[in-house]
Backbone bond lengths (Angstrom), bond angles and torsions (degrees), N, CA, C in turn:
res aa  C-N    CA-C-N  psi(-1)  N-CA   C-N-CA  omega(-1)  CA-C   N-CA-C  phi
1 X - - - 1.455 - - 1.527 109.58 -
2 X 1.244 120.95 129.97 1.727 127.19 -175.26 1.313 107.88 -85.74
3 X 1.487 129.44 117.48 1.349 101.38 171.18 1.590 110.32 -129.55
4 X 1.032 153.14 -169.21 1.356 146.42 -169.69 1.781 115.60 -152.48
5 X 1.647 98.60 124.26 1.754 98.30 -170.40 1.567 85.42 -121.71
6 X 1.633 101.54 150.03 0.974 130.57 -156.76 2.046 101.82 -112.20
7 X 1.607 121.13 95.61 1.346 108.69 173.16 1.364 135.97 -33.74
8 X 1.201 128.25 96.10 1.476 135.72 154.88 2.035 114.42 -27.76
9 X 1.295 87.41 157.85 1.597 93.01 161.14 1.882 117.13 -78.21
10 X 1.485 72.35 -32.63 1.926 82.36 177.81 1.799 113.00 -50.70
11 X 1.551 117.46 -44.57 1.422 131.72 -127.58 2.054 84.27 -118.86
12 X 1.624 104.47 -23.94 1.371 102.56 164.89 1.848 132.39 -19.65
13 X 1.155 118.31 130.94 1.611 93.41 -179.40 1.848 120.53 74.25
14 X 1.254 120.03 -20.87 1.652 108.87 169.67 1.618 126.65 -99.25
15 X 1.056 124.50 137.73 1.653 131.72 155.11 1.129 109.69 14.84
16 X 0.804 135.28 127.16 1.496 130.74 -173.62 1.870 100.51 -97.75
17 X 1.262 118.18 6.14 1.741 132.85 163.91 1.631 99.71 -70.37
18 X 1.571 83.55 -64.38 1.613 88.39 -176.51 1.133 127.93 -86.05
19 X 1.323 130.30 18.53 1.547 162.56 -177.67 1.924 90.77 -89.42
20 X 1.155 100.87 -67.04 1.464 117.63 179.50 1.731 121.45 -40.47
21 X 1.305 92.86 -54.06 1.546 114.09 -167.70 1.509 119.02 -70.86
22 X 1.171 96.74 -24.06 1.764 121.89 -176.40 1.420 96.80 -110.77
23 X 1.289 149.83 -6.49 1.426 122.73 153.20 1.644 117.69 -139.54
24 X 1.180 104.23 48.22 1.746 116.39 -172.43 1.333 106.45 -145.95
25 X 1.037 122.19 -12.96 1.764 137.51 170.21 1.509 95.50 69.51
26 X 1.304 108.95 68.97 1.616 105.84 177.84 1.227 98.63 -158.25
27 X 1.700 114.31 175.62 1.648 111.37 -169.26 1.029 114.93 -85.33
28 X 1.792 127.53 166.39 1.621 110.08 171.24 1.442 102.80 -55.78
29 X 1.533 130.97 -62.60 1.494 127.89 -160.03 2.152 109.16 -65.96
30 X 1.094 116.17 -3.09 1.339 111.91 171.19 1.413 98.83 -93.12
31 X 1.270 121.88 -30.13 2.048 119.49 166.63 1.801 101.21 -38.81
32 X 1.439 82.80 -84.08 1.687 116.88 -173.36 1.875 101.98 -32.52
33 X 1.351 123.91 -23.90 1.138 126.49 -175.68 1.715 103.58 -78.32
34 X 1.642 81.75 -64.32 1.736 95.44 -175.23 1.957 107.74 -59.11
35 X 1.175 123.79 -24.89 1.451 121.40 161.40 1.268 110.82 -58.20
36 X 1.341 123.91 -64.68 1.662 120.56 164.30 1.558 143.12 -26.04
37 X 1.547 93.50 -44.04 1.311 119.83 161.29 1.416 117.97 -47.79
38 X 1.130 91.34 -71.28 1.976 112.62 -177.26 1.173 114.79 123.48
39 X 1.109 130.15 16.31 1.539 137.45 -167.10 1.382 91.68 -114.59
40 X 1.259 136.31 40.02 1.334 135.42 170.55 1.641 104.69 -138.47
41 X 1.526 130.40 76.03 1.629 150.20 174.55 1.549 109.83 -61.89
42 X 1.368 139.19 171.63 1.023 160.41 74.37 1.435 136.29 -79.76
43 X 1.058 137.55 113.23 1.595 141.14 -178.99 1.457 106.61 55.94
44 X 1.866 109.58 38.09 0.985 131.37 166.68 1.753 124.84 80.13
45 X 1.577 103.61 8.45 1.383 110.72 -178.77 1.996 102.52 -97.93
46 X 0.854 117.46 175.76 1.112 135.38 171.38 1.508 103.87 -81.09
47 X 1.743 141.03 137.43 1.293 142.34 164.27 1.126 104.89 -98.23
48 X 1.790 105.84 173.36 2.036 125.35 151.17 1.129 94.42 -81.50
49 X 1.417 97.89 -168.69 1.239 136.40 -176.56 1.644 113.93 -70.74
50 X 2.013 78.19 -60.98 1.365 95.92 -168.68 1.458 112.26 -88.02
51 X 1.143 139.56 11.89 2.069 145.81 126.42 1.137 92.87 20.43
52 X 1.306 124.72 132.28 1.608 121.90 120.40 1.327 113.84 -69.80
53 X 1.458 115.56 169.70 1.609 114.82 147.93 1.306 105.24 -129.79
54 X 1.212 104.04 161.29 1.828 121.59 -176.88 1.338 108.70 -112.86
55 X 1.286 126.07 151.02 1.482 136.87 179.57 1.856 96.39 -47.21
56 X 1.244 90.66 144.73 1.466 114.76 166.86 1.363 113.68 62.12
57 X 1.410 113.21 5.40 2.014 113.69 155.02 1.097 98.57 -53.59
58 X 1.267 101.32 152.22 1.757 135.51 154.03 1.286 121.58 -87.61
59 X 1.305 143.07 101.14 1.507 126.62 -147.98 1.999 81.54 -121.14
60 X 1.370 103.75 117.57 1.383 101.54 167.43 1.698 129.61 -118.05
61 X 1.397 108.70 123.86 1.482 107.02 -163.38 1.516 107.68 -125.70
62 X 1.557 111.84 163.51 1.405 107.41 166.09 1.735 123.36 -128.15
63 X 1.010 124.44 156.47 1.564 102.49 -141.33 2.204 71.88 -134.01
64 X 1.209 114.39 123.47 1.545 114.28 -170.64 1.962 102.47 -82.65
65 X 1.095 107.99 148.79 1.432 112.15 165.02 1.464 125.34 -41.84
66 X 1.122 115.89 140.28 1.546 120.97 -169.85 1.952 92.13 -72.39
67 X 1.053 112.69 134.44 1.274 115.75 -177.11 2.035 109.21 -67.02
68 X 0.731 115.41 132.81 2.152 104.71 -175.07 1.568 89.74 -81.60
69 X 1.311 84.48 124.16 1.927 100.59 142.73 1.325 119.32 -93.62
70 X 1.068 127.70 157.95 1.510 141.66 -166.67 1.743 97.04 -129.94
71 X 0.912 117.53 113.09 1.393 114.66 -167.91 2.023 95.34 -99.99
72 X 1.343 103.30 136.91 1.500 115.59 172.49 1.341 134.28 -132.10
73 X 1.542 123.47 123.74 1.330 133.37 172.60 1.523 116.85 18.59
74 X 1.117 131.14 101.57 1.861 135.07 157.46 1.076 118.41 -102.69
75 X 1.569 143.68 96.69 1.082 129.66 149.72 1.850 112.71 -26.22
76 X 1.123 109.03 88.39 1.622 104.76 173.85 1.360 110.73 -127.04
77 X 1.779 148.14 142.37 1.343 151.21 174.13 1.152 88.50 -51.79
78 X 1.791 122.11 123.87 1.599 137.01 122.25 1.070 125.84 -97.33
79 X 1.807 135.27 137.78 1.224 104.00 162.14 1.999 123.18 -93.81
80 X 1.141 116.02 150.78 1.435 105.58 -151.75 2.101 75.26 -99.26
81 X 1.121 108.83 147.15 1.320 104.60 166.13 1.387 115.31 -120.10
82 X 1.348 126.47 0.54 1.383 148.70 -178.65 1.165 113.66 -160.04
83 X 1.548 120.78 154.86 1.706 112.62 170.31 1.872 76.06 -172.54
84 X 1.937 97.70 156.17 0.905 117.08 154.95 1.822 100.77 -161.07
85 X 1.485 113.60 -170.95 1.288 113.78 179.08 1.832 118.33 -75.18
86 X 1.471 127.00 9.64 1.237 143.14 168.80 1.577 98.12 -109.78
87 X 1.049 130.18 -88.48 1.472 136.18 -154.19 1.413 107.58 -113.17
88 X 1.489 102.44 164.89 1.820 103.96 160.02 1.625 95.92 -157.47
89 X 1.499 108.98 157.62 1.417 110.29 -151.86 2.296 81.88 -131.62
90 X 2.109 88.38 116.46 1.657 75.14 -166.95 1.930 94.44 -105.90
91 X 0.680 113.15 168.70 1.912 127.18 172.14 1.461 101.36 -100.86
92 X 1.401 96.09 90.27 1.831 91.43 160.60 0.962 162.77 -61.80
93 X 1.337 162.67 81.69 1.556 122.90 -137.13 1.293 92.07 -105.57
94 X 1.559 87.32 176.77 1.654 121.06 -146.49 1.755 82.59 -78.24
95 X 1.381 100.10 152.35 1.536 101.53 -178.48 1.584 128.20 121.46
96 X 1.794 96.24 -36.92 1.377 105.85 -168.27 1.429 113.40 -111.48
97 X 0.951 126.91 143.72 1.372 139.33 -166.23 1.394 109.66 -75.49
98 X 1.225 145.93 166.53 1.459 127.76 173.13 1.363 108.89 -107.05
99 X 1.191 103.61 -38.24 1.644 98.46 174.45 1.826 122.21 -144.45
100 X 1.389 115.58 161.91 1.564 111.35 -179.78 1.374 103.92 -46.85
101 X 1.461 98.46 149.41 1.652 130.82 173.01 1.119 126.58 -140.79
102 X 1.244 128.01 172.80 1.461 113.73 172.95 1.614 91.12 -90.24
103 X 1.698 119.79 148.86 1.174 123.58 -158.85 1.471 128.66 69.50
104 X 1.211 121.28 -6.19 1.955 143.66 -178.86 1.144 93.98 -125.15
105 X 1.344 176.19 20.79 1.302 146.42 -147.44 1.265 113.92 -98.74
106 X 1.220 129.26 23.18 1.488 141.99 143.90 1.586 115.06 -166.98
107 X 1.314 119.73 173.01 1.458 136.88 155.21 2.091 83.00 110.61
108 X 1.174 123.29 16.87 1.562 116.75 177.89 1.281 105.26 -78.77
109 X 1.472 121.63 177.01 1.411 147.36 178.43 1.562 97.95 -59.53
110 X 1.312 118.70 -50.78 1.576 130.42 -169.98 1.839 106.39 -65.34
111 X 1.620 112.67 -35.73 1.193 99.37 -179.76 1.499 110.21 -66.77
112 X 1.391 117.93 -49.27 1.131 133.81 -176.59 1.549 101.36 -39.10
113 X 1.136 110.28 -62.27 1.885 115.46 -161.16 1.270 90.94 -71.66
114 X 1.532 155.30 -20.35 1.172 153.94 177.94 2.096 101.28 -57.15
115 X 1.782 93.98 -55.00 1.508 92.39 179.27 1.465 118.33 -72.90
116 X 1.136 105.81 -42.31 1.155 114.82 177.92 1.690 122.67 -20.35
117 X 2.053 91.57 -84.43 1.291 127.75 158.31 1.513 139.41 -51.27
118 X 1.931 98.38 3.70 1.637 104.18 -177.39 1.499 111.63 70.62
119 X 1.293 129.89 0.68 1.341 134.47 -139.85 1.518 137.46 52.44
120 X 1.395 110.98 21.24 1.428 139.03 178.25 1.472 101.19 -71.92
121 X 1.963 124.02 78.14 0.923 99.46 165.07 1.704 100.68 -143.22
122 X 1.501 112.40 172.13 1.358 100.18 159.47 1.456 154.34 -54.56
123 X 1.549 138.95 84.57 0.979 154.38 -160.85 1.729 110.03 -40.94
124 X 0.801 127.35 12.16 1.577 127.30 -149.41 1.484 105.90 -99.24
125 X 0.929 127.42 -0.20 1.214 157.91 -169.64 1.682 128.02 -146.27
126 X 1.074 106.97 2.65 1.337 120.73 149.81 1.912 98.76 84.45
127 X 1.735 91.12 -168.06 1.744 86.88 178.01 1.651 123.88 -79.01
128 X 1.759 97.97 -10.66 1.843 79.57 178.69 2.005 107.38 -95.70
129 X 1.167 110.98 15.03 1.890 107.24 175.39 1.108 75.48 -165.01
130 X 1.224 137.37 119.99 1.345 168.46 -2.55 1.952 113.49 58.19
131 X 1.222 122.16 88.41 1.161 121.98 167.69 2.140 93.17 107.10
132 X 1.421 112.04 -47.95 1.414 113.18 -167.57 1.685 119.39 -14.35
133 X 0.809 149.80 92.65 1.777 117.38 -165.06 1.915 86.07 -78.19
134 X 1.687 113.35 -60.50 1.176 138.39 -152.07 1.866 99.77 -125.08
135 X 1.455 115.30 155.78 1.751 115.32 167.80 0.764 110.69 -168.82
136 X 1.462 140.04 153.87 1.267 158.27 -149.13 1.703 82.41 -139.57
137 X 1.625 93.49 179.26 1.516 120.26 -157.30 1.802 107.00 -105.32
138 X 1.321 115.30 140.09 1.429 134.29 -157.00 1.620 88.00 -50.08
139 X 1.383 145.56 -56.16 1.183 126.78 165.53 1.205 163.38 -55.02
140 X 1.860 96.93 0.54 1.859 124.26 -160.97 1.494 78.67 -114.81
141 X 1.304 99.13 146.37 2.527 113.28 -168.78 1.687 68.44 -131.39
142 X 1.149 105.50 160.37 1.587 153.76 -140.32 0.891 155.87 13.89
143 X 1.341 146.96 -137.51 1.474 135.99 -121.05 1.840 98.26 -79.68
144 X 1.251 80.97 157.03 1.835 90.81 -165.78 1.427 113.95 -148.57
145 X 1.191 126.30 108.79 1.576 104.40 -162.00 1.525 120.19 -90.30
146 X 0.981 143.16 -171.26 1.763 137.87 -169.56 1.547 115.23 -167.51
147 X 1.502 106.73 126.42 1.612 105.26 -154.67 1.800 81.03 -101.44
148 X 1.487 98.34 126.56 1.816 101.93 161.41 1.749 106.41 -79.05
149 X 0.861 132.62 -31.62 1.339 133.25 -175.24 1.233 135.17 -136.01
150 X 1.381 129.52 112.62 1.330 136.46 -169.31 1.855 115.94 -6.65
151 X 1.276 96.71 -55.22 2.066 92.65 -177.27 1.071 81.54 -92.03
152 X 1.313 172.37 72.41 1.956 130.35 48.94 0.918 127.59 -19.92
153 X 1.469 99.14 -65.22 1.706 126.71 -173.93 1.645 96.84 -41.68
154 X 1.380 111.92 -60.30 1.457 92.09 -147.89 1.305 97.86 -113.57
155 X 1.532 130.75 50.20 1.248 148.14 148.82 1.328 134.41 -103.78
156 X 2.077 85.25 -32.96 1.729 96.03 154.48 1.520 117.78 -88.95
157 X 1.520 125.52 -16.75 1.044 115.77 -179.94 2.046 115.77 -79.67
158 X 0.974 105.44 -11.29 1.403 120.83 148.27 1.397 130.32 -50.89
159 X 1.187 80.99 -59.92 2.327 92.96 176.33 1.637 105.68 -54.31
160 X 1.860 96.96 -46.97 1.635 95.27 178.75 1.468 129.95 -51.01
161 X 1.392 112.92 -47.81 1.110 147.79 150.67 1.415 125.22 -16.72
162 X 1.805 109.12 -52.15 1.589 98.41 173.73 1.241 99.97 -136.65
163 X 1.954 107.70 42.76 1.489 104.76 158.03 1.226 107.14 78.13
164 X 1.253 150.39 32.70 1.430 133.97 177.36 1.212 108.18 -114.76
165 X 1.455 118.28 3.14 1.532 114.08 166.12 1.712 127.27 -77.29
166 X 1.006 116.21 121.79 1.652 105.34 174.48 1.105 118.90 -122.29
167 X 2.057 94.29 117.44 1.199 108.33 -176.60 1.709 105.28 -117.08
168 X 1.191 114.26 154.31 1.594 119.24 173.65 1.501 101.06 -140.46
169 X 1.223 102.08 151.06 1.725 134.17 -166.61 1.672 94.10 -125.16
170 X 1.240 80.36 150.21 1.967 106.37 169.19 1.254 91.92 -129.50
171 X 1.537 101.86 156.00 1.930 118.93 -165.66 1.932 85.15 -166.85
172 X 1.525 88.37 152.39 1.482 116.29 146.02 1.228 122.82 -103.53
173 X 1.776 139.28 111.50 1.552 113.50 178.20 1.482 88.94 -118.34
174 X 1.381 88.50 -157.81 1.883 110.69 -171.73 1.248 113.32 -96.97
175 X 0.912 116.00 121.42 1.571 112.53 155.06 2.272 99.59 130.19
176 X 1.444 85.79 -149.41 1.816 95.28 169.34 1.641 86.83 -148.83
177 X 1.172 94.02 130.97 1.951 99.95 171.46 1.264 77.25 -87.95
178 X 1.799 98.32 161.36 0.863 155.08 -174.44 1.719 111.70 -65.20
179 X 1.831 92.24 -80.42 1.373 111.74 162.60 1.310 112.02 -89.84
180 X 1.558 112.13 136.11 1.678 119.07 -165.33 1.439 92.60 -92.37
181 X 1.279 118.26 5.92 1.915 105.69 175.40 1.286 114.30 -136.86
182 X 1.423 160.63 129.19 1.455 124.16 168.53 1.326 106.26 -171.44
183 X 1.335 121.74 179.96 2.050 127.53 -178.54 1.297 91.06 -121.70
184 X 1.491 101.20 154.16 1.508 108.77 -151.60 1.958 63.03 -143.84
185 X 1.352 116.51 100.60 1.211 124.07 171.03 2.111 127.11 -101.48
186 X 1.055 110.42 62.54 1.558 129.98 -157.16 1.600 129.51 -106.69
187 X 1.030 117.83 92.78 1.645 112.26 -169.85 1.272 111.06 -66.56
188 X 1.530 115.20 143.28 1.506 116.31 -158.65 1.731 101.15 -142.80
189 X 1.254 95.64 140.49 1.229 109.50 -167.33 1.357 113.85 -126.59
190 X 1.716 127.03 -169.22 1.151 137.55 136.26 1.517 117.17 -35.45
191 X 1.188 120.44 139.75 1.095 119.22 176.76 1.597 106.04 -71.52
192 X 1.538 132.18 179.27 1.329 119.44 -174.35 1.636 102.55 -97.73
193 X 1.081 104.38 -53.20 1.713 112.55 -177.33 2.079 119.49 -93.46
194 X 1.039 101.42 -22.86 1.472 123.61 163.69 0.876 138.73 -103.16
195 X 1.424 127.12 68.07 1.453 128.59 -170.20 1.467 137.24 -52.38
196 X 1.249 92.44 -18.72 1.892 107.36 170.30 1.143 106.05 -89.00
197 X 1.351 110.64 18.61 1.859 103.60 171.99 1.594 119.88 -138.24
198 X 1.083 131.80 126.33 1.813 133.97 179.74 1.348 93.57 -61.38
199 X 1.223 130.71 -172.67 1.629 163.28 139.14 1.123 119.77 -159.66
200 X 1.481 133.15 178.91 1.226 134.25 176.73 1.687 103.86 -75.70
201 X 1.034 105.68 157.42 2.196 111.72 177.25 1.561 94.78 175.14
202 X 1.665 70.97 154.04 1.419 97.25 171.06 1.912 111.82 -89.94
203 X 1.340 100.22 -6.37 1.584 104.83 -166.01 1.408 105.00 -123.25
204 X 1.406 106.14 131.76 1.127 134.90 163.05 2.079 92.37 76.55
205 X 1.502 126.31 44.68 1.148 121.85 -154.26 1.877 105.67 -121.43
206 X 1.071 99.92 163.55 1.469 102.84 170.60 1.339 116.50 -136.32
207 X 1.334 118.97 134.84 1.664 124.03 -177.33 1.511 102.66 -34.91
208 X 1.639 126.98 147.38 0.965 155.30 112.43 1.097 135.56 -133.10
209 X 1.508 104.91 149.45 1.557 122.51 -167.83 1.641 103.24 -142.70
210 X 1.720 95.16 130.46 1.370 113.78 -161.77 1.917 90.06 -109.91
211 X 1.029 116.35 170.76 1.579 119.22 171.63 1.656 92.52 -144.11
212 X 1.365 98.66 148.77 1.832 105.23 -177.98 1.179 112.33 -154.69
213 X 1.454 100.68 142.55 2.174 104.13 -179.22 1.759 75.25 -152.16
214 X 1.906 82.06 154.00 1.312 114.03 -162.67 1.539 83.89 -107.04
215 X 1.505 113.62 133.12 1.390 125.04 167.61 1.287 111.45 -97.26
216 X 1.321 135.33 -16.62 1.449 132.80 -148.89 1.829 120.40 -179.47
217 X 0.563 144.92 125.81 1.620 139.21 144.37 1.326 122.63 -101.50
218 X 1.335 103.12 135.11 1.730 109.44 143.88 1.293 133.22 -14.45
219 X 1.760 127.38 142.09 1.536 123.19 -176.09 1.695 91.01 -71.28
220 X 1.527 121.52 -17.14 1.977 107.97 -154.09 1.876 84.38 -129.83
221 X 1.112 116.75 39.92 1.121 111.98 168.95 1.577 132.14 35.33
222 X 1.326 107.69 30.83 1.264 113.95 -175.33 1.733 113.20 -112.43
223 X 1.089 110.84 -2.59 1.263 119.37 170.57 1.752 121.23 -137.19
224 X 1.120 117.65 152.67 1.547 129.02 171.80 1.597 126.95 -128.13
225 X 1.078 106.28 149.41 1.661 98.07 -170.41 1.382 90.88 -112.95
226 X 1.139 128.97 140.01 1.503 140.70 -172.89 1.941 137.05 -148.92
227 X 0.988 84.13 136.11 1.650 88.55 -159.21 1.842 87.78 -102.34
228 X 1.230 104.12 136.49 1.697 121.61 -176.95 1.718 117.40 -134.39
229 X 1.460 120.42 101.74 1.473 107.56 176.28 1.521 105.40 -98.35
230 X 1.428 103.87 148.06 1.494 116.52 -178.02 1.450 115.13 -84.83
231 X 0.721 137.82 83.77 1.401 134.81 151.11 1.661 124.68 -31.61
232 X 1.367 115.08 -43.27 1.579 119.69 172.93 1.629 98.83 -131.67
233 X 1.360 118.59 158.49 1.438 113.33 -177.86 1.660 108.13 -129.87
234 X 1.568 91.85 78.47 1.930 92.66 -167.88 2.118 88.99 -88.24
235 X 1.102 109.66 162.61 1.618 134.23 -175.61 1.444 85.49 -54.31
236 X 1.585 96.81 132.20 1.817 104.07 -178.41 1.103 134.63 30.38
237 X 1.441 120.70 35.86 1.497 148.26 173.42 1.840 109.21 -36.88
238 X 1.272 109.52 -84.07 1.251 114.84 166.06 1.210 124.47 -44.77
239 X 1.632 117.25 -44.06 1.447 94.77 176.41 1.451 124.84 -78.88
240 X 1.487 111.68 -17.34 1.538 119.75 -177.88 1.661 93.43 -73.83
241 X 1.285 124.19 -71.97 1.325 82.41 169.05 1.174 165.16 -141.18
242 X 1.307 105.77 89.60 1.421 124.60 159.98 1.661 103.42 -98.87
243 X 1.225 117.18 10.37 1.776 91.82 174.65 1.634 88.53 -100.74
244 X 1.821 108.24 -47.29 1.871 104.38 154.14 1.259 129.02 -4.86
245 X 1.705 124.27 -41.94 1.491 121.10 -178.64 0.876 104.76 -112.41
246 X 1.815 122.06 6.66 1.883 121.41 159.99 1.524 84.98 102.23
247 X 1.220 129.51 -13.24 1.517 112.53 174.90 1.453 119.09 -127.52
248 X 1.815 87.00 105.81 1.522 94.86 -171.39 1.517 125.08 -103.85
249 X 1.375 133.90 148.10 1.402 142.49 -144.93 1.673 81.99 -58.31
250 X 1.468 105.70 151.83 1.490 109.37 -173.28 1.304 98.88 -104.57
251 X 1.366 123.19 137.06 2.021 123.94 -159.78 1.020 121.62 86.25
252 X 1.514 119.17 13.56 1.183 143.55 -161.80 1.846 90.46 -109.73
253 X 1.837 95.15 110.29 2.131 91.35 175.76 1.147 94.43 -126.84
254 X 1.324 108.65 54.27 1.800 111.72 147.96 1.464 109.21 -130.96
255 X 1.020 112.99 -25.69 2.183 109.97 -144.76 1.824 80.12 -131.80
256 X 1.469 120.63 -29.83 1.195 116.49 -167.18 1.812 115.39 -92.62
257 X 1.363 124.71 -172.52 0.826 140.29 157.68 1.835 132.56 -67.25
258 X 1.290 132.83 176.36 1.292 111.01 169.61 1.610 104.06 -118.72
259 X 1.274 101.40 10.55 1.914 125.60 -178.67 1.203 107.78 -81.76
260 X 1.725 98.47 -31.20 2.027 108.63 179.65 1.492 104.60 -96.24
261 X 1.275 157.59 31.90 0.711 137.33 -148.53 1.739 111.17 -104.82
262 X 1.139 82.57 -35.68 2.007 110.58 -173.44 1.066 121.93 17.47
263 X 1.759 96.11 62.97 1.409 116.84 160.89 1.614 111.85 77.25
264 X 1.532 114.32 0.30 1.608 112.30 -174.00 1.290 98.28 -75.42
265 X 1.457 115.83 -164.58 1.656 134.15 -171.17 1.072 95.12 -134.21
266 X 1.481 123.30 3.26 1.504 119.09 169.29 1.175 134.10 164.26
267 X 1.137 152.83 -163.49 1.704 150.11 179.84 1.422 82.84 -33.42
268 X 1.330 111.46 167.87 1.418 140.10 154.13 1.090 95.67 -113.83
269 X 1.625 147.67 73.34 1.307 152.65 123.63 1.604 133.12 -96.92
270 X 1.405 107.26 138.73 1.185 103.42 -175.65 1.114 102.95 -142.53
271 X 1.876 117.13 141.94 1.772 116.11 174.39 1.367 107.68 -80.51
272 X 0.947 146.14 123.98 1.161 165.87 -95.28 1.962 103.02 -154.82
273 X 1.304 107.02 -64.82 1.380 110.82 -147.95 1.916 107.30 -147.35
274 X 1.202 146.69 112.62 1.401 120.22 -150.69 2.220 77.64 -139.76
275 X 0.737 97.46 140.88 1.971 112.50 167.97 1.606 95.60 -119.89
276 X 1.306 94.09 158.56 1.590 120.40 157.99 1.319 127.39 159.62
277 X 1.370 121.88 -177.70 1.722 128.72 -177.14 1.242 132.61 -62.67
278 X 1.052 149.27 -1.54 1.387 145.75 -145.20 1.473 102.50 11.14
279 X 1.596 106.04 118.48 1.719 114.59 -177.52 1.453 97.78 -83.90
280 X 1.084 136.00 21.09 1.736 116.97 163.82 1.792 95.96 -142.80
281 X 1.217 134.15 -34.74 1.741 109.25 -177.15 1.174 88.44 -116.14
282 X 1.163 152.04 36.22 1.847 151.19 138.52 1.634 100.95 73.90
283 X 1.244 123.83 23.53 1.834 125.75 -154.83 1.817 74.61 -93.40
284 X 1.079 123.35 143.50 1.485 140.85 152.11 2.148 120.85 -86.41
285 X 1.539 73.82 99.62 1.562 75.78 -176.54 1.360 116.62 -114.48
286 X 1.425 110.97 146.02 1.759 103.49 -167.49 1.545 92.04 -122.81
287 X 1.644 124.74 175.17 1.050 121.18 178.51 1.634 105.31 -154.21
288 X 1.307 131.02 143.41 1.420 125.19 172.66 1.719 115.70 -116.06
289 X 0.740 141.42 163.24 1.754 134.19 -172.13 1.560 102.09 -158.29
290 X 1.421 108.43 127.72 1.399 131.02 -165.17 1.818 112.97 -54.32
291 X 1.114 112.39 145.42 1.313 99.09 -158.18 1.609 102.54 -85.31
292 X 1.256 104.08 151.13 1.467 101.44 -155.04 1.728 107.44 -89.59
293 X 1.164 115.30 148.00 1.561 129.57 171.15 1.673 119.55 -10.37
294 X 1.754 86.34 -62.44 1.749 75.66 -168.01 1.583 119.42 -99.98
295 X 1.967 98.06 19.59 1.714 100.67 155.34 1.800 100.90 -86.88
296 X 1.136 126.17 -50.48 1.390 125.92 -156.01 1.482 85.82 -66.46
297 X 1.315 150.77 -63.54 1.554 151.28 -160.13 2.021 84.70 -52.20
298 X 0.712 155.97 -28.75 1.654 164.86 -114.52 1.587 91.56 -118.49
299 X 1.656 85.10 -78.00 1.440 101.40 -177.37 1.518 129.90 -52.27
300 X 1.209 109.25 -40.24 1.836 130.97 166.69 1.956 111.63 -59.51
301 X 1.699 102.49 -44.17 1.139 87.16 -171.94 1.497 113.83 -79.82
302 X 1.146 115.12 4.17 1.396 115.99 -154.60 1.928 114.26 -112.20
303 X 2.014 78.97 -4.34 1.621 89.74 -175.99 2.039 118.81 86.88
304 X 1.441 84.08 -3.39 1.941 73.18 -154.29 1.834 92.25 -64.94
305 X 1.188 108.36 137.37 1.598 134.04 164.77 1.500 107.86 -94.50
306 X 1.529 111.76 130.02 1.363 126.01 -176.82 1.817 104.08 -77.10
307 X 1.466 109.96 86.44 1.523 106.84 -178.07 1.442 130.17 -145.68
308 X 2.083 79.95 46.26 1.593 95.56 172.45 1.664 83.53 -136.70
309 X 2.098 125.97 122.46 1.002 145.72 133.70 1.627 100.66 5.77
């Protein structure tokens, strides 16, 4: 699809890579690709990289269709922690992807529930998330729910919708907050210059609101164990922000440090606890799932003592 952005006074004077990246909702290095290509013009010539642009260019580019994956059947271990003939509610662990990608194109949660489920799932979402209602990131383990049939799908995607789901996460971050309880109320967006990344903004943003209680600290005060319910569920919500209050999930190699890392493979987050409606017999069912290995190994090594009520 061709589309055409028009230079700002703001955007005056920069890269025309990073011209791209900041108003096309794409990465600098997917610019730098599409420049390579040649599908990246001014006044109809082909540019570099390294371009300026000047106020009031026309910068015209074309950005190609995401290629479809068709995701197929894996005998792969899930554990199912619920199931009925509408939904089933699975416990993820940390590690697995939820659905095909380019670079994933099998061994995900979705292939699995494909075998699982016979391929009995909700279409609503097409062939690469199949059943998905909601998902978290290949490194965050638990509960996750999964619509077998279209009015699931869009009975739970309703609940999402005006917030009536309650879910809470457990995390390790850095530091000792301040306040041992609090809402972390922050609109979060695209990042400005990094498109593979959220932050807090006022631009181009959507409400979120995080809720947080401190379960624990560290003997040297450098760590906290923390329980977080979501109120809205924008893309890396929790982890954006908690680096927002300077304390970011530790294993965290986006928002975090490589000082926090301690040896994990990733966030120290886990969904913890998920409520909601049943979209076809209205029964309210909640579910909790044991906290997994390599948060409690986290928590032990780090000393934190449970000594907040």
């Amino acid at each position: 699809m061709t589309q055409t952005s028009k230079v700002t006074p703001e955007h005056h004077g920069k890269r025309i890579d990073v011209f791209l990246a900041e108003t096309a909702d794409i990465s600098r290095s997917r610019a730098q690709q599409l420049i390579e290509d040649g599908v990246v013009t001014r006044r109809g010539k082909a540019v570099k990289k390294r371009d300026l642009v000047s106020e009031g260019d026309e910068i015209t580019y074309e950005i190609p269709e995401p290629e479809e994956i068709e995701a197929v059947p894996q005998d792969l271990p899930i554990e199912i922690v619920y199931e009925d003939e509408h939904l089933l509610v699975v416990n993820k662990p940390q590690g697995m992807v939820v659905h095909p990608a380019p670079g994933n194109p099998d061994g995900t949660l979705v292939n699995a529930l494909l075998y699982h489920c016979k391929g009995r799932l909700s279409s609503i979402n097409g062939k690469i998330r199949p059943g998905i209602v909601h998902r978290f990131d290949k490194d965050t383990a638990g509960l996750l729910i999964v619509a077998k049939t279209d009015e699931a799908h869009t009975g739970l995607a309703e609940q999402i919708a005006v917030h009536s789901f309650v879910r809470r996460y457990e995390a390790v971050c850095v530091g000792t907050f301040r306040e041992k309880s609090g809402t972390v109320d922050a609109p979060i967006g695209r990042h400005k210059t990094d498109r593979k990344k959220m932050a807090v903004t006022n631009e181009n943003s959507k409400p979120a609101v995080t809720h947080y209680r401190v379960l624990g600290e560290g003997k040297n005060g450098m760590y906290s164990h923390v329980e977080l319910t979501l109120e809205t569920g924008r893309t890396h919500q929790i982890r954006v922000h908690m680096a927002h209050l300077g304390h970011p999930v530790v294993g965290d190699p986006v928002y975090g440090t490589p000082k926090h890392q301690l040896g994990l493979k990733g966030q120290c987050l886990f969904a913890k606890y998920i409520q909601f409606t049943h979209p076809v017999s209205g029964a309210v069912l909640a579910f909790e799932a044991d906290r997994p290995q390599f948060l409690a190994d986290t928590v032990q090594k780090l000393g934190i003592g449970g000594i907040f009520p």
